[in-house]
N, C-alpha and C positions, 0 to 999 in steps of 0.2 A: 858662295854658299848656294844650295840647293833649292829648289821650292818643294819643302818637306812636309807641307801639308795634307798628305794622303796615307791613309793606313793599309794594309794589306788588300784589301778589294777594290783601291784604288780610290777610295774616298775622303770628301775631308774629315780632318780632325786636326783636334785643339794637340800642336808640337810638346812632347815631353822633356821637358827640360831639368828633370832631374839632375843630372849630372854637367849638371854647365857647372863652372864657380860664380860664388858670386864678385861681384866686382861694383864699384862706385860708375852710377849713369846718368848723363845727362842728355838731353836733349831741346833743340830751342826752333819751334816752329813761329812763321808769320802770315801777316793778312792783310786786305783791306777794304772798307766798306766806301765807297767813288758815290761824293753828295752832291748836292748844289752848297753854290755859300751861305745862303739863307736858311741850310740844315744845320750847316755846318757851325755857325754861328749860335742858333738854338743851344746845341750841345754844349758849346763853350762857355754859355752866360745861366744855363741853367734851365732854360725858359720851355724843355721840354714836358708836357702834361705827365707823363708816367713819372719824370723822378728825376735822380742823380743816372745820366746814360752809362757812363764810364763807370760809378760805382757796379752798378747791378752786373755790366757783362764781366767784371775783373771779376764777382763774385761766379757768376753763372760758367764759363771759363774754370775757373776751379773747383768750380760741383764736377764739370764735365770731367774731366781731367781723370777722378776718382771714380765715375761712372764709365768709364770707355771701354772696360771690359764686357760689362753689358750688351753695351752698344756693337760693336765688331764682334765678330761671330769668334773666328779664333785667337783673340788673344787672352792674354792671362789676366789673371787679377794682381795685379802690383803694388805694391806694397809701397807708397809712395811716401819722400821724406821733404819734398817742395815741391810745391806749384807755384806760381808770380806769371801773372798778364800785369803787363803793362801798355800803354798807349801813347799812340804823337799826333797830334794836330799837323796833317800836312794842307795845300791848297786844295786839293779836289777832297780831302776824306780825311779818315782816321784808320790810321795805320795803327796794328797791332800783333803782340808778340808774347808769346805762351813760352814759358820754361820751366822743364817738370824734372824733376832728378828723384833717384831710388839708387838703392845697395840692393840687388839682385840676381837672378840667374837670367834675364831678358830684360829689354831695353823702354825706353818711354815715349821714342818718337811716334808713336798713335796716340797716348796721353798728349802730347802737346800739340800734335795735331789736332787731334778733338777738341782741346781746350781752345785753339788758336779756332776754330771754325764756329762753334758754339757760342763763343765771345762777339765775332761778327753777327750771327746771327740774333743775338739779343740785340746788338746795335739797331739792325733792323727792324726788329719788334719795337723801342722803343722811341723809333722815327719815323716807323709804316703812317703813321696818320700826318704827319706831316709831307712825306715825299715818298711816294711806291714804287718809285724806277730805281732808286738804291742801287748799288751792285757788290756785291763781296767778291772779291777777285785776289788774288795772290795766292792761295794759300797755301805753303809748301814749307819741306823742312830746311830750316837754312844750317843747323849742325846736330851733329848727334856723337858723343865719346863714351866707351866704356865696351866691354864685350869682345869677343874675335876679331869682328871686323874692324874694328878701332875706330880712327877718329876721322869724321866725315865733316867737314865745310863746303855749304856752297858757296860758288861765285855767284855772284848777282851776275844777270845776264845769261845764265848757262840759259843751252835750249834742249828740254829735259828727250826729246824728242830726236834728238840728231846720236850719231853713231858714237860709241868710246871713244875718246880721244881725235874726234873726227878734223880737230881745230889744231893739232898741234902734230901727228902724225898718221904717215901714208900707212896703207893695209900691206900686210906685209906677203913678200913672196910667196907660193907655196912653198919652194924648195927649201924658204925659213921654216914652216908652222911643223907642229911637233908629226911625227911617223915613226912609225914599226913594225912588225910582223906577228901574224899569226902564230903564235905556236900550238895552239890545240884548240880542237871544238868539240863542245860534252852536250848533255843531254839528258835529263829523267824523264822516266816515265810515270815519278809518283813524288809528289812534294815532300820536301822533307828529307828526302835520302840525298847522299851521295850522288852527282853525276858521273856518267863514263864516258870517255872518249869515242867519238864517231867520227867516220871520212869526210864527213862535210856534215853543213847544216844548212836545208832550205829557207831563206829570210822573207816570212810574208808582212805584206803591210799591211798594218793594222791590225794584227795579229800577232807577229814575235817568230819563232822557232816552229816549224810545222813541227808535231811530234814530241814535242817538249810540253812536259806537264804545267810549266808557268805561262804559255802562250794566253793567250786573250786579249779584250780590248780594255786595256790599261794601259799604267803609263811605264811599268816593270815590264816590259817583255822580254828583254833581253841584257844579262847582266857579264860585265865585263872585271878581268883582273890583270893584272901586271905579274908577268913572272916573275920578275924584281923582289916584289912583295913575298910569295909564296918562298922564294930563295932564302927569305930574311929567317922563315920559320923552319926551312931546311937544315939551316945552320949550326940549329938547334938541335941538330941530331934525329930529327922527325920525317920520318920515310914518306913524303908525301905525292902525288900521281898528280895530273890534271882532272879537274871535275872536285878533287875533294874539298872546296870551299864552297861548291857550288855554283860555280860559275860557266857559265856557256861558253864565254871564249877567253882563251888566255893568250897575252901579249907578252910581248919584244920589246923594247926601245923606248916605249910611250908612256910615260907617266899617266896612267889613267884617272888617277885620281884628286890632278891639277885641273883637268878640262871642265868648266863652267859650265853651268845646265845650261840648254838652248845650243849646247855647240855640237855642230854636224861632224861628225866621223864617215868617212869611207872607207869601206871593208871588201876588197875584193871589189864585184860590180852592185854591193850595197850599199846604202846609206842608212844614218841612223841618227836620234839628235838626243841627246843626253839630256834626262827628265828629273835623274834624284843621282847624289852621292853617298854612298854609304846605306847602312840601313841597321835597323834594330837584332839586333842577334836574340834567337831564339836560344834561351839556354841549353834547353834537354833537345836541340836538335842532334841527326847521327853525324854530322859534320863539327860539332863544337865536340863529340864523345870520342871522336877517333881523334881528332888533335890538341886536346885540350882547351886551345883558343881559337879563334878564327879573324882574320884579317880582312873577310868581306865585311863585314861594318863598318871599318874605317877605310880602305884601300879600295873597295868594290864601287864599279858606279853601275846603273840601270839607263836604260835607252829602250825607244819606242824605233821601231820600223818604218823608215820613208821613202825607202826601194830595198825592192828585194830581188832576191840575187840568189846563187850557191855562194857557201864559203867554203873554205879550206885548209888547214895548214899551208903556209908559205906565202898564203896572201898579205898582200900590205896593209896597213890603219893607217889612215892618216887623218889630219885635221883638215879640213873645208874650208877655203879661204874666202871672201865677201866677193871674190870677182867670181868666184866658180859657183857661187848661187845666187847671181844676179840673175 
């Protein structure tokens, strides 16, 4: 999945999720606050001056929870059907654990995150006067089910920091990672229309397409489709060119719209690194009027410029392996 947090000028905004389904979600984050035992003990027997410690963060913890949309700039407001903090007495601290569940169109792991941090954080409040060097540490999501991506568990011990699968397999050949070819490269000179096919296309960095009316310093520069795709709506009897979905370059062989944001494509003697999948179709564009649908919303990907080059018909795409951008 993409980072689809930017709207057409390349800004953020709050993801429209209309059209998700909704689906049963949970998720269960945890924490922990590292005491001495003389804190620790406090908590256990009651003896702190503010109160019951564990009551207030379990409640404080599920205020959060239902506040989190506030708090985080883009998330949504969620319609929440459980929250539950609970806690455990270990030797250094108290360990604690948030699980938030919803029937929605978007998921809860920032509600239980919030709640799981917020919940710490009261612990601290209400043992700051006994001990200030406290520390809240852990706090991470340990599962989350429900939605596309499905069901997420972590291992305890994962190191959130090291490579995919860096612990159980080797980076794989180039001559494995996915490739293809060019088959055309288009161009407008005015958003919104149709593109047309031209002999090449100049790739500038940080820029996009010299000449092409979407060029700029965004993260859209340059958008790619799968002949594949386009084939699918051929089929259908629909006389369709290169350019008419609006896409700058059309491909061969490469599913383009499997490759994960963050991943480098080679294009000829360019490179580029895939920033968003898909995108929102403008209804009354002249490209949704001449074909009645269009396939760049769902099959289309967008890519930012990180060498620039000529392209061409015949050139190859390929995918960037971890040894060739070391």
């Amino acid at each position: 999945m993409g980072l689809t947090h930017f709207n057409e000028e390349g800004r953020a905004r709050m993801v429209d999720v209309s059209d998700k389904p909704k689906t049963q979600r949970v998720a269960r984050a945890a924490g922990k606050v590292l005491m001495r035992p003389d804190t620790l003990e406090l908590v256990r027997t009651g003896g702190v001056r503010k109160g019951d410690v564990l009551t207030v963060a379990q409640v404080a913890g599920i205020m959060a929870a239902k506040r989190c949309w506030e708090l985080v700039p883009m998330c949504h407001p969620v319609q929440l059907t459980g929250v539950d903090v609970s806690f455990a007495y270990e030797e250094d601290g108290i360990a604690f654990t948030a699980t938030t569940r919803c029937c929605g169109e978007t998921g809860v792991e920032m509600e239980a995150l919030t709640a799981a941090s917020v919940a710490g954080l009261t612990i601290y409040d209400m043992c700051k006067a006994h001990q200030r060097d406290m520390a809240i540490t852990e706090v991470r999501l340990l599962e989350k089910d429900g939605g596309k991506s499905g069901h997420f568990v972590r291992a305890e011990g994962d190191d959130p920091t090291a490579p995919l699968d860096a612990s159980t397999a080797a980076a794989p050949a180039a001559s494995e990672l996915p490739h293809g070819t060019v088959v055309a490269t288009c161009i407008s000179e005015k958003k919104g229309t149709r593109k047309h096919p031209v002999d090449s296309i100049e790739l500038v960095v940080g820029k996009g397409i010299a000449g092409d009316a979407h060029a700029g310093t965004w993260h859209r520069q340059v958008s790619l489709l799968a002949n594949e795709s386009v084939d699918l709506m051929r089929a259908k009897g629909i006389d369709l060119a290169p350019g008419d979905f609006a896409e700058n370059v059309l491909t061969r062989g490469i599913d383009v719209k499997s490759l994960p944001v963050g991943t480098t494509v080679a294009m000829g003697p360019a490179r580029m690194v895939v920033t968003q999948i898909g995108k929102t179709c403008h209804n009354d564009c002249e490209i949704r009027r001449l074909t009645g649908m269009c396939v760049m919303p769902t099959d289309g990907i967008f890519c930012v410029v990180t060498r620039g080059g000529i392209v061409r018909a015949g050139d190859e795409v390929r995918v960037m392996g971890e040894d060739e951008l070391a």
